[in-house]
C-alpha positions in Angstrom: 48.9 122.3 90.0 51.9 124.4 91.2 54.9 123.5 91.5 56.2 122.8 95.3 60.1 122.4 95.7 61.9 120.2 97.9 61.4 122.0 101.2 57.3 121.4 100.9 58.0 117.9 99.5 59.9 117.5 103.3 56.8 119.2 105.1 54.4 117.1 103.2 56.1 113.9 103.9 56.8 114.2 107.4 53.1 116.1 108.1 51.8 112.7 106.3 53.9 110.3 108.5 53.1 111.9 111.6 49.1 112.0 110.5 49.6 115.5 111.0 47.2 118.5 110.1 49.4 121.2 108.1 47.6 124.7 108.8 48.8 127.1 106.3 48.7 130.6 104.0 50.6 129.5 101.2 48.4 128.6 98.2 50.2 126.2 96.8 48.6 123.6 99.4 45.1 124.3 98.3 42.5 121.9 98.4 45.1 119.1 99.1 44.4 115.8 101.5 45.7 116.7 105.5 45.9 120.8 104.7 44.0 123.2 106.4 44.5 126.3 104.3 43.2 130.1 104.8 43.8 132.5 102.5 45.4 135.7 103.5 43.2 138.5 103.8 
């Protein structure tokens, strides 16, 4: 697993709190629970 600093720690816990959907192109997010991610291309 990558390593995620404090700024996507934030994102993550707020996202989850909210029962939001976090849509992203950053990989580090891949295949985790609540992330919709698309790789660039």
């Amino acid at each position: 697993m990558k390593y995620r600093g404090l700024s996507d720690s934030i994102i993550l816990t707020v996202a989850e709190s909210y029962r939001c959907v976090i849509w992203t192109l950053d990989v580090c997010f891949q295949n985790m629970k609540g992330i919709k991610y698309f790789p660039k291309g």
